[in-house]
Structures are given as C-alpha cells and as structure tokens.
N, C-alpha and C positions, 0 to 999 in steps of 0.2 A: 277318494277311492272307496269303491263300495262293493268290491269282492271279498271270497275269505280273507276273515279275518283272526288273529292268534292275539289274545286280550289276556292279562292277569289284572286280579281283582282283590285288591287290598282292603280287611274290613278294618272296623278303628278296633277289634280286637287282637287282630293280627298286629299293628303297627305299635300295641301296647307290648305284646310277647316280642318284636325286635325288637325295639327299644331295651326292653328289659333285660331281654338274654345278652347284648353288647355289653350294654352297662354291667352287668355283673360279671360277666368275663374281667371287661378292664378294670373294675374294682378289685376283681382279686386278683391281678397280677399287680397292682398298687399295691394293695396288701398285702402281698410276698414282698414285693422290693422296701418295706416299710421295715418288715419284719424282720427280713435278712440283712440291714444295714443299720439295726435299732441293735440288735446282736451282736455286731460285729462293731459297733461303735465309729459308723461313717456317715450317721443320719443326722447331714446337720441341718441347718435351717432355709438352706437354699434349693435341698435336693426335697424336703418336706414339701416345701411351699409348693415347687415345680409340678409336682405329682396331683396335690391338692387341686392345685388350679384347671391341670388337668382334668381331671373330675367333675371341676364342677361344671367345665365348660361342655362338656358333652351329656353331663345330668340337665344343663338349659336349653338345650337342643329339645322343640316340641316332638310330639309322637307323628304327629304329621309330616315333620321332616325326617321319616322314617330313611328313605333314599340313602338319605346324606350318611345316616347314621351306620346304613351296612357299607358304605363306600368307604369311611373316613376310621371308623372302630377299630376295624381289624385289622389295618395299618397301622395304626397308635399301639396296638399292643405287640404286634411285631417291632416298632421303635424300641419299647418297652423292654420287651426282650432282649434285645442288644444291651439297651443300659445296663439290664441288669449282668449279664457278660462281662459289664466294663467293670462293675460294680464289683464283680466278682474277682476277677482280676486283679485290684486292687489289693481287697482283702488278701489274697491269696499271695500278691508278692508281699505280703506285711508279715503275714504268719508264716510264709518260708522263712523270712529275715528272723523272725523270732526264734521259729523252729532250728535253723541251724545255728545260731548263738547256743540256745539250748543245747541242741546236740554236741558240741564241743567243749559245752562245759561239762556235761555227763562223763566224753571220753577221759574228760581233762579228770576229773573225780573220779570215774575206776582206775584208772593208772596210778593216780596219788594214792589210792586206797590200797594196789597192791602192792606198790614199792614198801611205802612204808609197813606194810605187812611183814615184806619178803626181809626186809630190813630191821626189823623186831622193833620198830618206833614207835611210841607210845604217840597217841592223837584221839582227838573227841569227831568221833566221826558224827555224820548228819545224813538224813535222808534227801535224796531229789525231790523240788516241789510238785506234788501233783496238779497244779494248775500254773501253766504256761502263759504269765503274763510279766509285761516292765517291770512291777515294783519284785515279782518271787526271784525272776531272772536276775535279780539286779542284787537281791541279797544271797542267793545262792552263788553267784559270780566270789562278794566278799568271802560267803566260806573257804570256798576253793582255793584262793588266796592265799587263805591260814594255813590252808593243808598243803601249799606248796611252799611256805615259808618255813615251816617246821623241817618239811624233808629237806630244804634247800642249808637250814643253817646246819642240821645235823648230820646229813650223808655230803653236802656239793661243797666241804671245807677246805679242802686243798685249791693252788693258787691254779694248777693244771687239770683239767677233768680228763674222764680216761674215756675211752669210745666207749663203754655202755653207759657213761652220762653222758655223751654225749646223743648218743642213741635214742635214750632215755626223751633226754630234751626236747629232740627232733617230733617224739611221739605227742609228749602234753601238747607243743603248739600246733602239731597239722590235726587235732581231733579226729582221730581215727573212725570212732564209731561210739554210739552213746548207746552201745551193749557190750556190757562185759567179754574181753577177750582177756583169761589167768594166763595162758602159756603163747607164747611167739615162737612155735617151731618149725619145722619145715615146710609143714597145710596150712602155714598161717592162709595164704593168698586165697584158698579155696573156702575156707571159714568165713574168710573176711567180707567174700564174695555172697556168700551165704545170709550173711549179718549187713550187706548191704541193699537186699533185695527184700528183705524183713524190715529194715530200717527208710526204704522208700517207699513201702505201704502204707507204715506207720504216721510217715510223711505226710501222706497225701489223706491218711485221716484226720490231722490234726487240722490241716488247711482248707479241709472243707467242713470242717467244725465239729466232730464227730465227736460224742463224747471222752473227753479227758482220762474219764477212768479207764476206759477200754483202752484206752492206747497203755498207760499205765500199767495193766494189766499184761498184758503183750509184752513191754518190756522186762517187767518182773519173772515174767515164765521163763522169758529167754536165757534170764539172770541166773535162775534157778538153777538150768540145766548143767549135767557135769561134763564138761569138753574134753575129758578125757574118755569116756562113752563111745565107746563103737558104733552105735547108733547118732551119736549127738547132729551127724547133719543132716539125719532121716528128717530128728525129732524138729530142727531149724527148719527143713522145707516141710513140713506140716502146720508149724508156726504161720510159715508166710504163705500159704494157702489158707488157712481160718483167717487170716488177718485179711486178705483178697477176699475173699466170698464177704468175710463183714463188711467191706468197704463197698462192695460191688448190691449189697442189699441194701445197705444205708442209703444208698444212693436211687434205688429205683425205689427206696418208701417214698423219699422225700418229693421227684415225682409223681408218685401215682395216689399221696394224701396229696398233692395239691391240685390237683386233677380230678379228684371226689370232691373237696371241698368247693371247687367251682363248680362241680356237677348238682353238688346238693343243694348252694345257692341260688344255682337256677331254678331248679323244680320248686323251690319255694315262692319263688315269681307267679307262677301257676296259683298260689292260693287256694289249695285242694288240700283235703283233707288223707294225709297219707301217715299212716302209723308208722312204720317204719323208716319216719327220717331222724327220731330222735337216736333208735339204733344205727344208724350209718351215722350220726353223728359220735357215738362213743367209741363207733369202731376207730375213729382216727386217731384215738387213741395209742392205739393197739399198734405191734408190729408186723401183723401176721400178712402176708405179703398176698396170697390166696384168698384171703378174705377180701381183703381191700382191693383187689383185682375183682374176684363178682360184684362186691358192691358197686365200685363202678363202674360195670356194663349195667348191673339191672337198670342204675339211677340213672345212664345217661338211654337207655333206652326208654327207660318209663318217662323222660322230660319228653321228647319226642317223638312218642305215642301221643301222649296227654297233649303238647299241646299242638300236633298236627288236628286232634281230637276236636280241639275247641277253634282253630282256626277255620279245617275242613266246613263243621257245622256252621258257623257263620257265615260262607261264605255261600253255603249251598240253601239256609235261609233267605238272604238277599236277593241272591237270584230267582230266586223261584216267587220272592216277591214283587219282583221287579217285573216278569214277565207276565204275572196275572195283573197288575198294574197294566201293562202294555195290551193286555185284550187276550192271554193265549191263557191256556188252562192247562195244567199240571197236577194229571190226579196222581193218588196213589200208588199205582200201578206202573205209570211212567217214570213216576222218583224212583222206585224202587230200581227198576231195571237202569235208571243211572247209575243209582249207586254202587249195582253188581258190573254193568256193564261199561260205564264211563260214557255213557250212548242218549245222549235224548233228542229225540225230534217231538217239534211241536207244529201245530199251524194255527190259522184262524176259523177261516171257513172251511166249512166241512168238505162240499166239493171242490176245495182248491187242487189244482195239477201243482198245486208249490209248498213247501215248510221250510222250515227251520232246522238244521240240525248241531247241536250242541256235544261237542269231543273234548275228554275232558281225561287225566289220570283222576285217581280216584281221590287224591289231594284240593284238586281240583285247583293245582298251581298255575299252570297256563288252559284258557277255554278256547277252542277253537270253534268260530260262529259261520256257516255257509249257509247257503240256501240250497236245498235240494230240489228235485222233482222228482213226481209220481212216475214209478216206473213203468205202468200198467197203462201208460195217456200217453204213450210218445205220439201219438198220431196226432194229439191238439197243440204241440207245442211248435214254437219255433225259435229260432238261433235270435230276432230280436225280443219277442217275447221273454226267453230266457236269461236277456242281457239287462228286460225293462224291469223284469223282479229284481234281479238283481241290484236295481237301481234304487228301487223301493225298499229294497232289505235296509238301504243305508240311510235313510229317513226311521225304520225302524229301530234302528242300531242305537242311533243318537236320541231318540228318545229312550231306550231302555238305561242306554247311559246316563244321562238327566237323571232318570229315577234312581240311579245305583247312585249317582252323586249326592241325591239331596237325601240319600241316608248315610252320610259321609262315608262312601266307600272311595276309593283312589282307583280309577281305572286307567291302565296303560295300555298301549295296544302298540305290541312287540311285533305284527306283521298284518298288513294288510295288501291286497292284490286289486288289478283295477275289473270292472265289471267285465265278464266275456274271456277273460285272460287265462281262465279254465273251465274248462267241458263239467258243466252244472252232473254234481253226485245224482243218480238213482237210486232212490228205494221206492218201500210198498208203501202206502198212504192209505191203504184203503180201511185199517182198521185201527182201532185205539189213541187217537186223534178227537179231539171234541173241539167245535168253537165255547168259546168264553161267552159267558151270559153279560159279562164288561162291555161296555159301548166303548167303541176303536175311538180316539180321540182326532186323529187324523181323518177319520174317514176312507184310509187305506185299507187293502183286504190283502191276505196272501191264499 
C-alpha cells in the first residue's frame, strides 16, 4: 500500500523514558507492598522473593522491547494492586482479632475498676498498654484476672448470687465497650450507642495502623469526660467526628505521599537538573495535605512537560534528518511553521505539480505522510498520474524509513490506504519549497 499513511516513530530516547517510567512505577508499588507488609509483619520469604523476581524480570526486558513493556507493566501493577488488597485484608482481619480481644479486656477492666470502687475494695490498679500487641495483651489479660479475683473472693461469697451479680457477670463477659461507662441508667442505650460509633472509628484506626498514640488519646478523652454532663453526648459526637476527619486524612496522606513519591521517582529518570526535588522530598515528610497536593500536580506535570520535551525534540531531529538524507530540504522557515502549525509540506523539484505533506500534533506522537498536489496545475494532472506519484511516494517512504531505522528509530505504521483510494489533497506549491542540493539516490523526482 502506498497511499496515506498514519506512522509513529519511536527514538531510542523515547524507548529509554518508557522503559523507565514503567519500571519505576512498579518499583514503587513493590515498594509499598514491601513496606506495608515489613510493618505489619507478613513479609516472609516467599512473598519477598516473588516481588524481587518480579523486578527483575521486567528490569531484563531491553529498551528495545519497549512494546512489550507498555503492554505487560501496567497490568502487573494492577495484579499488584490486588495483592496488595489481599495483603491488606489479612492484616486487617489480624488486628480486628486483636483489636477486639483488647477491647473486652478494657471493658472487662473499667467494670472491675468500678465495682470494686463502688464496693470500697482495696486493689493495685494498672494502666491499659499503649501498644496493642500478643505479648502487652497477653499480660494485661493476667492483670485483669487479679482484679476479678480479688472482687470475686471479696464481694461473689455467698453459695447464691443475687441479680445485680448476676448482672454484674453478664456485663465483664459480653465486653460492653472499652470506654468508660460509671452509671447504667435509663440512656444507657443511647450513650452506648454513642460510645459505639466512637469505638468503631477508633477501630478502623488501629487496623489500618494509624498511630497508637492517637487512638490512645481518643480514648483517654473519652475517659475523662463527666457522663453526668448535660452536654456529655454533644462532647462524645465531637469526639467521633475529630476521630473521623483523622481517619479520613490519614488515609488520603497515605495516598497522595505515595503518589508523589512515584511522581518524584520518575522525574528523576529524566536526569535534569531540578532544584526543587530535594524539597518535595522533605515535604513527605510533612502532613500537610495542601501542600502535598500542589506538589504533586507540579511534579507530575513537570515529568510530562520535560519529557514530552526531550522525546518531541528527538524525534523532530530525526526526521528532518532523514528527509534531507532523502533529497528534500527543510529550511528554517518551514520547521518553524511545523512546529506552530503541526503542518509541513516539502518537495523535490522545484517545478513539481506534487509534494509531500507531513500532519503531525505538536508531540508529534502519530505523523501522518500523503502526497499532495499543486493546486494552481490542476489542468497538467491526471487521475493516473496522481495514482503513479502516489506509487512513487512509496519507494520514497521506505527509504526514509531505512534512514529513520539505521539511526535506531522504531517505525510503526498504524494506517496505511491503497494508491488512488483517496482524492490527492490540494495546496499552493508555488512558494517556500526549494530542491535539495542532495543527489536523489533513486533517481526518482516528485
């Protein structure tokens, strides 16, 4: 086929910036799953290897088989993604498990703490562990213990218990809630209600690993408060609205640092000299939510300025070398107006009724290559004429090709049409067209 044609043209700088920009994507999503499961202590040696291997198998993959690499990458990291869901999962039925063991020992602990209060029992009391793992749970479990055998041998003596030990009982083993309730009176239900929508926040911060202390904190307040307070269930849904909003921001840092963090890694693929990446590096630091939102637009726009930058220029070098190679000439005058216009015709011979015209965005991702004619000569041409250029365009074609290959470019050609199969473009031809002072190697003219 030797009608228009719709080509993209791959430099070996371009196929080094895909290459790179994949690879660092699926590195850092390796790198979150390494991260998050080195944390959570589920990184053992088969899910390490697996990731690694990973890695390295697409770090072997030449630049050349760049294709493969945008077909095959962003499918692996969507896999990735999932695992790391399952991954997730996991963890998160671990630390509910934990979490609610905890939490019923809490309840089990303010109960004991207030009976024996209410009951003037002398006990060594103890603080709840601030970090919620096996071995704290495991001895906070034994205290609790103490402090139900102390009330058990001094208040639960008699051979018959009476309905409020009975009561009593019923309360230490259903673990009501692991925030302080002093009074069980007639609002209990609505309190409780209150203290259970504060206590599944709380939840859902620990099981997606938020810091300890803050939950801590959260609980302590709640502690504080006096439940006999007219106010106290304002002051509860204030609680569980700060405790929401935290959880709800924790959550979009943890996306949008890891989402900078790949953006910064790419621009550094680029190997340019950019001051400002040590500060989007400290920013990640930080919590500030607004910040790390600009910075990752600027950063991911300035990857994709920069390296449209250096792709675009390559490829618009190449070609313009390739055509003065092939005999046609491209002054000044004519780049320029591609580069505003996306527009270049060229020709050979000066009196030719025929050229070349090159349609391009200003990327210059896909070229589209036809031949035109002069629109001022329709009286010299004709319908085989116009089909025999067209015949000849494609003798031209594969030599420009040739040329763009043997400077390792990758040429595809996304559409081609057969000669004749469309009504040849008209433009003017009459000015800003020069022949090449290049001897045609063919011996061909347009």
């Amino acid at each position: 086929m030797s009608g228009p044609k719709v080509v993209r043209i791959v430099t070996p700088e371009e196929r080094r910036i895909i290459k790179q920009k994949w690879l660092t994507s699926l590195r850092s999503k390796i790198e979150d799953i390494k991260e998050y499961a080195l944390k959570h202590g589920v990184l053992d040696e088969d899910l390490s290897m697996s990731l690694e291997e990973t890695l390295q198998h697409y770090q072997s993959i030449s630049e050349d088989d760049y294709s493969k690499i945008e077909r095959e990458v962003p499918g692996q990291i969507q896999y990735l993604e999932k695992e790391k869901k399952n991954l997730v999962q996991k963890v998160v039925k671990q630390r509910a498990s934990k979490w609610e063991t905890y939490k019923n020992l809490k309840s089990t602990h303010n109960e004991l703490r207030f009976l024996l209060q209410k009951k003037k029992i002398e006990f060594e009391d103890f603080k709840e562990p601030l970090v919620i793992s096996e071995a704290e749970i495991e001895q906070y479990s034994q205290k609790i213990d103490g402090l139900y055998k102390t009330l058990k041998d001094v208040a639960f003596n008699e051979q018959k218990l009476t309905d409020e030990q009975i009561e009593i009982q019923k309360r230490l083993s259903a673990g009501n809630s692991l925030l302080s309730v002093k009074e069980w009176g007639s609002n209990l239900p609505k309190v409780l209600s209150r203290l259970k929508k504060l206590e599944n926040t709380l939840k859902e911060m620990y099981v997606q690993g938020f810091s300890q202390d803050k939950t801590q904190e959260f609980i302590q307040r709640c502690n504080a408060l006096n439940d006999k307070d007219v106010n106290y269930p304002l002051l509860i849904d204030s609680l569980i609205i700060e405790a929401a909003a935290f959880t709800k921001k924790q959550l979009e840092l943890n996306d949008i640092k890891e989402a900078l963090k790949n953006a910064i890694a790419q621009l550094e693929t680029l190997a340019l000299e950019i001051k400002f990446i040590k500060k989007w590096k400290e920013l990640l630091k930080s919590d500030n939510l607004v910040k790390l939102q600009e910075a990752l637009e600027r950063v991911t726009h300035l990857y994709e300025e920069e390296s449209q930058k250096i792709i675009v220029e390559t490829r618009r070098v190449a070609i313009k070398k390739a055509l003065k190679s092939a005999g046609y000439e491209v002054n000044d005058s004519m780049e320029t107006a591609w580069v505003e216009n996306g527009r270049l015709v060229v020709k050979k011979a000066k009196n030719s009724l025929y050229g070349v015209e090159f349609m391009s965005p200003k990327n210059l991702s896909r070229i589209q290559a036809r031949i035109v004619a002069d629109e001022n000569r329709k009286n010299e041409r004709t319908p085989n004429l116009d089909k025999n250029q067209e015949e000849i365009w494609c003798d031209e074609f594969d030599e420009i090709k040739e040329i763009l290959e043997s400077e390792d470019l990758s040429i595809i050609i996304d559409k081609m049409q057969e000669p004749g199969a469309i009504k040849l473009k008209e433009v003017n031809l009459d000015d800003g067209y020069h022949q090449s002072s290049r001897s045609v190697r063919r011996g061909k003219q347009l």
